[in-house]
C-alpha positions in Angstrom: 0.0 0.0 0.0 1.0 3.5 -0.8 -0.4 6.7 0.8 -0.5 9.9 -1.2 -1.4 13.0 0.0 -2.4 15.7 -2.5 -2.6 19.5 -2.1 -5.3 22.0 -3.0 -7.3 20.7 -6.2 -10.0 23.5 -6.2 -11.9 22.1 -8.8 -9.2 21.0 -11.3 -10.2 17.8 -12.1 -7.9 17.7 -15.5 -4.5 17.6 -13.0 -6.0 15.4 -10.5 -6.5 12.7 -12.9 -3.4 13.4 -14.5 -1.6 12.9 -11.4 -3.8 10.0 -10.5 -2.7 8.1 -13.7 1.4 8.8 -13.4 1.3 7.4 -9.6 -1.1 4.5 -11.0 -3.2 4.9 -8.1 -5.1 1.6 -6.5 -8.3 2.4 -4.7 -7.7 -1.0 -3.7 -4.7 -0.9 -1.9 -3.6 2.8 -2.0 -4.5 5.6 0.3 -5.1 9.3 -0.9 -5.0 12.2 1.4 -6.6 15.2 0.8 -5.3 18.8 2.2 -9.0 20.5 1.8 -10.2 22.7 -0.8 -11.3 20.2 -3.1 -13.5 22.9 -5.0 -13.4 26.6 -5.2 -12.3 28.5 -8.7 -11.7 25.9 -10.7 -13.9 24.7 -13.7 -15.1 21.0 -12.6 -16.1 21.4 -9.2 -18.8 18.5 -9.0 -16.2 15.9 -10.9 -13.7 16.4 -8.4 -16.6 16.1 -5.1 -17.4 12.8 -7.4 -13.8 11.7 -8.1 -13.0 11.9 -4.3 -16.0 10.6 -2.8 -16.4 7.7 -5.1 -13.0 6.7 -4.1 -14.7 5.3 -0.8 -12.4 4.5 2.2 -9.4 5.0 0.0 -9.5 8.7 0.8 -9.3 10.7 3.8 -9.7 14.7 3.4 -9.8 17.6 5.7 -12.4 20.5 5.3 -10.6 23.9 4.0 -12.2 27.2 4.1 -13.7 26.6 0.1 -15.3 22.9 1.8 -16.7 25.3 4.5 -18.0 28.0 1.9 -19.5 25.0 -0.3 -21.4 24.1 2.6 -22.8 27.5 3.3 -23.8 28.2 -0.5 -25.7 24.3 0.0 -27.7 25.2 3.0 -28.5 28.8 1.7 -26.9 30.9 4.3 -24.6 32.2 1.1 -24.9 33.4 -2.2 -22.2 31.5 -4.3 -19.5 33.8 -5.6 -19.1 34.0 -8.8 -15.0 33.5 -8.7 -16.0 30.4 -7.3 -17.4 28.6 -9.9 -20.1 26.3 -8.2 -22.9 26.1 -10.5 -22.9 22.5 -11.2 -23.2 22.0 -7.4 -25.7 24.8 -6.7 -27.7 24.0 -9.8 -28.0 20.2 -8.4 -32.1 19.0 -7.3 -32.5 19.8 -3.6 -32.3 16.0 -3.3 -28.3 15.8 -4.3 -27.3 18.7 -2.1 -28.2 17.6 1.3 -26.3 14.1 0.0 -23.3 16.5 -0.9 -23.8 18.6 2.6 -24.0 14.9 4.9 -20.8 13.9 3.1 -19.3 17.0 3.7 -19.8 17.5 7.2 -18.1 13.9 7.7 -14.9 15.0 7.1 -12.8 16.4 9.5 -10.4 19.6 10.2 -7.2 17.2 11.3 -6.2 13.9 10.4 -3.4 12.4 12.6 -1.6 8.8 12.0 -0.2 6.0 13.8 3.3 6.6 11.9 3.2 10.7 13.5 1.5 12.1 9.8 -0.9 14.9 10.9 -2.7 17.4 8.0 -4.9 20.1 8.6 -5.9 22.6 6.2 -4.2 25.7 7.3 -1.8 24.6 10.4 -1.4 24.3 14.0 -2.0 27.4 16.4 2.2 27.4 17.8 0.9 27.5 21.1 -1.5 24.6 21.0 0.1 20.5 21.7 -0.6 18.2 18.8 -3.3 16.5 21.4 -5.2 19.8 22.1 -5.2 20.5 18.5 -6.7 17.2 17.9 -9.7 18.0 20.8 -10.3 21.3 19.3 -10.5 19.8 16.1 -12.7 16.7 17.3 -14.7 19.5 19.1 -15.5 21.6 16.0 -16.5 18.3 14.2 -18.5 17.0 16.8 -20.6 20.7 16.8 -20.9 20.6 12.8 -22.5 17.0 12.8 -25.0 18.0 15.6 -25.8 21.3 13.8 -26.5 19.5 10.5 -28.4 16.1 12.6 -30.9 18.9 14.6 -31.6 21.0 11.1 -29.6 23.9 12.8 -26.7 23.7 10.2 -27.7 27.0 8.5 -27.6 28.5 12.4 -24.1 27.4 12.6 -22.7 28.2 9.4 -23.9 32.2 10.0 -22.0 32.2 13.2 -19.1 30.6 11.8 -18.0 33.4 9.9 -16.1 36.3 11.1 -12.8 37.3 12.1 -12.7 37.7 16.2 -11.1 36.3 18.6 -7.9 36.8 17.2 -6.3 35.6 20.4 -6.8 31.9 21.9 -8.0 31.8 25.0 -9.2 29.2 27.2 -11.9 31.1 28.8 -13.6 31.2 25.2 -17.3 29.7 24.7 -19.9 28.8 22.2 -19.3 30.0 18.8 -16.2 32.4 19.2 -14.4 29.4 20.5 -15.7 27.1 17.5 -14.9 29.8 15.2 -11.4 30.6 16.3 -10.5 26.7 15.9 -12.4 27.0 12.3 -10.1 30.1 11.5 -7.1 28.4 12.5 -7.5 25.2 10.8 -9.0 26.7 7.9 -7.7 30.2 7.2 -4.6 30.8 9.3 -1.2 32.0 7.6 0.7 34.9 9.7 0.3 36.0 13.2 2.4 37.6 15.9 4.2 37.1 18.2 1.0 37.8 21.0 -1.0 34.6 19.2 -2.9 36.8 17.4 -4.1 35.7 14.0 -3.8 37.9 11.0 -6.3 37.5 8.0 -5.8 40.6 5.6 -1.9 39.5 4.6 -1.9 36.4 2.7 1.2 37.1 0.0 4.6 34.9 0.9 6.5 35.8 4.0 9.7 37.1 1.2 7.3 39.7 0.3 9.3 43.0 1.4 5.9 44.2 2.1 4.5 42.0 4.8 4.8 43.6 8.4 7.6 43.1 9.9 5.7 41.8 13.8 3.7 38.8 11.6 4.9 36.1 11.5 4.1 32.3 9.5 2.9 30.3 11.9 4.9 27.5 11.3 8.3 29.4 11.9 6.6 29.6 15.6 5.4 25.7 15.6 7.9 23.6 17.8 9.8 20.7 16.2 8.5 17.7 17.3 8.3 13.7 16.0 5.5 14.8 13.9 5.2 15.8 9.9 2.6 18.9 9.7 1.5 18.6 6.3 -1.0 21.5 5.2 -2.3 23.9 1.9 -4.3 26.7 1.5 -1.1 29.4 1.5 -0.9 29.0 -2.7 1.8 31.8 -2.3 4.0 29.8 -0.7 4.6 27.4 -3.2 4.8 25.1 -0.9 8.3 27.0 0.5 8.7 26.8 4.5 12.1 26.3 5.1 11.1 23.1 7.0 11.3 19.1 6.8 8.7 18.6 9.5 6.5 20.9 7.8 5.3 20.6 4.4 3.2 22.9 2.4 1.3 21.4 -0.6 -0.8 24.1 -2.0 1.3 25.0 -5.2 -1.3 26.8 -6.7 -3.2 24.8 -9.5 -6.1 26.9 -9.8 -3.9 29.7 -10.4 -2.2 28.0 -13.7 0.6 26.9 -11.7 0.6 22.9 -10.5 -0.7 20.3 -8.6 1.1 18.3 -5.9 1.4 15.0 -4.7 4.0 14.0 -2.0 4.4 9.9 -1.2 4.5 9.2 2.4 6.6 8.5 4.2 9.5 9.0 1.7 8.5 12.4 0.2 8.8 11.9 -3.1 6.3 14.5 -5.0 5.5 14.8 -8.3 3.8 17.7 -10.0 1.2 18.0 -13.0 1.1 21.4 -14.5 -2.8 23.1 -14.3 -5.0 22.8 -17.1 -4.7 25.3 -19.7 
């Protein structure tokens, strides 16, 4: 068996497959991991939703922010964006979207394996453990299901959004803690020094313009046994200076490439967007 684990796809199905074929991929006997951000700008959003979830068991995948959005635009607390591209989803019978919203909400914000793999869309808060990261984690999942299983999904998904705390706290309830472990797993790139997240700066850390107090968070996140694999920072190109921490978002739905890494022995290839 071979495990894969595949950065942001966004709803470029044409690489995906591409990438599929060169590493002859076994739904059988392979295991594909998925960063997040399955759709979200790209032209085939519902082919990649079907590609991945008729894969079965053979895939695991975390929610990113676009997964989040997705479920918003299903459940009609958002309009879709145009950017976004979702009109084969949106346009689906009523029928089809609460099977796409039930899948959705299955998936997590953190996997973690026996052999010390973890991914999460976005990264690790630096001043949270690897076990409170999977509680908080657990925690937001456990809310979301409960939400969607007591028809209060739309309820949820309103309060989600937003940009406060900024800070972790442990004296945090309801929906500004479940927001600020959503933000974190889901939208983090620089904070400070303080812990407090940063949302309007998303270029590469080299950019000469970014202020000089924020920070990535993973310069911050302690060495440890574990591999922190993540996306959702496309400007990185998957750039962090770091063996124990691997970016994968290399920016397909921006013309550049898609990413697969082999685990454990790192070997990646990459498949050139679409057009």
């Amino acid at each position: 068996m071979a495990r894969y684990l595949v950065g942001d796809i966004q709803g470029c199905a044409a690489p995906l497959k591409q990438a599929l074929k060169q590493i002859n991929f076994d739904a059988k006997f392979d295991e594909l991991w998925c960063v997040g951000d399955i759709i979200g700008r790209g032209p085939s959003p519902l082919e990649c939703l079907e590609l991945i979830r008729d894969m079965g068991t053979a895939t695991k995948m975390v929610l990113g922010n676009h997964d989040l959005n997705l479920l918003a635009v299903l459940s009609g607390v958002r309009e879709a964006n145009p950017n976004d591209r979702l009109d084969t989803v949106v346009n689906l019978p009523e029928s089809e979207k609460r099977e796409w919203i039930d899948w959705l909400v299955q998936h997590p914000l953190l996997i973690r394996s026996e052999d010390n793999l973890i991914m999460t869309h976005a990264g690790i808060y630096p001043w949270w453990s690897v076990s409170e990261a999977e509680s908080y984690a657990k925690e937001v999942s456990e809310a979301l299901q409960q939400a969607w299983r007591s028809n209060k999904l739309d309820k949820f998904l309103v309060a989600m959004y937003g940009n406060e705390p900024t800070q972790w706290s442990t004296s945090l309830e309801g929906m500004d803690r479940i927001r600020f472990f959503i933000n974190v797993f889901t939208r983090m790139r620089f904070c400070d020094l303080s812990g407090h997240l940063n949302f309007s700066v998303k270029q590469s850390p080299d950019d000469c313009n970014v202020p000089a107090h924020l920070k990535p968070w993973f310069e911050l996140w302690d060495v440890s046994e574990h591999t922190l694999v993540f996306g959702h920072w496309a400007a990185l190109m998957g750039k962090t200076l770091r063996d124990d921490v691997i970016g994968l978002d290399t920016g397909c739905v921006w013309g550049e490439y898609l990413t697969v890494m082999r685990w454990p022995d790192g070997h990646r290839i990459k498949v050139r967007a679409a057009g």
